[in-house]
Structures are given as structure tokens and as C-alpha cells.
C-alpha positions as CSV (number, residue, x, y, z in Angstrom):
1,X,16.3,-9.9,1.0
2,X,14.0,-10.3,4.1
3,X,10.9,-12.2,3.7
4,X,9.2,-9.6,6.0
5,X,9.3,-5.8,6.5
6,X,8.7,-3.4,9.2
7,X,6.1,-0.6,8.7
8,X,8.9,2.3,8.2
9,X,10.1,-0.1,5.5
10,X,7.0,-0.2,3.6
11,X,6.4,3.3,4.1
12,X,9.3,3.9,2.5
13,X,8.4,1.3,-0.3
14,X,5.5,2.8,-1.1
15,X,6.4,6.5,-0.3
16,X,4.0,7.6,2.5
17,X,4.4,8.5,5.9
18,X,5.3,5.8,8.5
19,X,1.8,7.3,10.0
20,X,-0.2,5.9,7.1
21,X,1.0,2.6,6.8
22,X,0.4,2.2,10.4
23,X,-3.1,3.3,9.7
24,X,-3.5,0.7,6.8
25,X,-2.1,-2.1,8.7
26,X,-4.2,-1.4,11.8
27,X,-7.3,-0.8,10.1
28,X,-6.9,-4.1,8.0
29,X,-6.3,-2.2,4.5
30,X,-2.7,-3.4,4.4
31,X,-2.3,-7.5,5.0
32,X,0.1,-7.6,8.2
33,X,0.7,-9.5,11.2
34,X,2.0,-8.4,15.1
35,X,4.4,-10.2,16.3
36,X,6.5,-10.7,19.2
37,X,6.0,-9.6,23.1
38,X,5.3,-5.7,22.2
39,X,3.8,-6.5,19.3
40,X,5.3,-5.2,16.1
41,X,4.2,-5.1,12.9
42,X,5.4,-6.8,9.9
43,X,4.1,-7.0,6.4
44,X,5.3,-10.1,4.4
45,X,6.7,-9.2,0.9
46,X,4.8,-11.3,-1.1
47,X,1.6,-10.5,0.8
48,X,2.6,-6.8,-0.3
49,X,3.1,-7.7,-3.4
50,X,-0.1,-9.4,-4.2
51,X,-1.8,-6.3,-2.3
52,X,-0.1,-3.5,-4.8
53,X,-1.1,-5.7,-7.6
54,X,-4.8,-5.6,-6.0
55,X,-4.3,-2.0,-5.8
56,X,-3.4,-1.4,-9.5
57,X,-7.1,-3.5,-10.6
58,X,-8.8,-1.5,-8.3
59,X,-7.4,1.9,-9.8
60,X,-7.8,0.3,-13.2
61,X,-11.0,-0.2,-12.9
62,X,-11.9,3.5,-11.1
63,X,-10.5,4.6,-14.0
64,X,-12.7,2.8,-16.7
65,X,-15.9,3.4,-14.6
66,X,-15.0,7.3,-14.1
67,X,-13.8,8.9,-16.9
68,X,-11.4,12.1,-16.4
69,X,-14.1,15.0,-17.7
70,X,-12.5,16.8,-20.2
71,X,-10.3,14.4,-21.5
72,X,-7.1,13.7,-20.1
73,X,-5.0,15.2,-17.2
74,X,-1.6,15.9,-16.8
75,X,-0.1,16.2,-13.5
76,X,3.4,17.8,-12.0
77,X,4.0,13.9,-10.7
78,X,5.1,12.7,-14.1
């Protein structure tokens, strides 16, 4: 397993388009790093890692501080 992975790999990680994790990279959302002469970007695994487990506390605690109205939800994502 590669210790670092291109943009279109994490897109496809995290299932969004290769647009959108562009965006988060570039906009310093997403913890990445340019490398080499044309400058491409890599996100290390760990550092994605640690970053999804950010992004789980963060929704954790939307969800305590806002409670679904109504009760709960069901979605057609399950």
C-alpha cells in the first residue's frame, strides 16, 4: 500500500468527484502537499485518515447541537 495518494485516488476513497477533492486540497480543507516540477498533489494516508476521523467529531457534534426536527430521518442512502 502507498504511503501517499493522488487526488483521483482519494476521490475515489471518499466517493466524490476528482473536482471536489481538488477543491478541498486547494483550498486547505483536505491536508495535502504539491510535489514535483508540475506540481501534483498528494494526500498522505495517515494525514487522510486523521482528517476523516476529524470529520466524523465534527458531524457528531452538528448532530448533537442540531437536532433532526421531527424526530428521526430515513434516507434512500442506507
Amino acid at each position: 500500500m502507498s504511503r501517499f495518494l493522488t487526488l483521483a485516488e482519494v476521490a475515489d476513497e471518499l466517493a466524490i468527484s476528482q473536482s471536489q477533492a481538488y477543491a478541498l486540497a486547494r483550498h486547505g480543507d483536505l491536508p495535502a502537499v504539491k510535489l514535483g516540477g508540475r506540481g501534483q498533489w498528494r494526500v498522505e494516508r495517515a494525514r487522510l485518515e486523521t482528517w476523516l476521523e476529524e470529520k466524523h467529531e465534527e458531524t457528531r457534534r452538528f448532530i448533537a447541537d442540531n437536532p433532526f426536527p421531527g424526530g428521526d430521518a430515513t434516507t434512500d442512502e442506507d
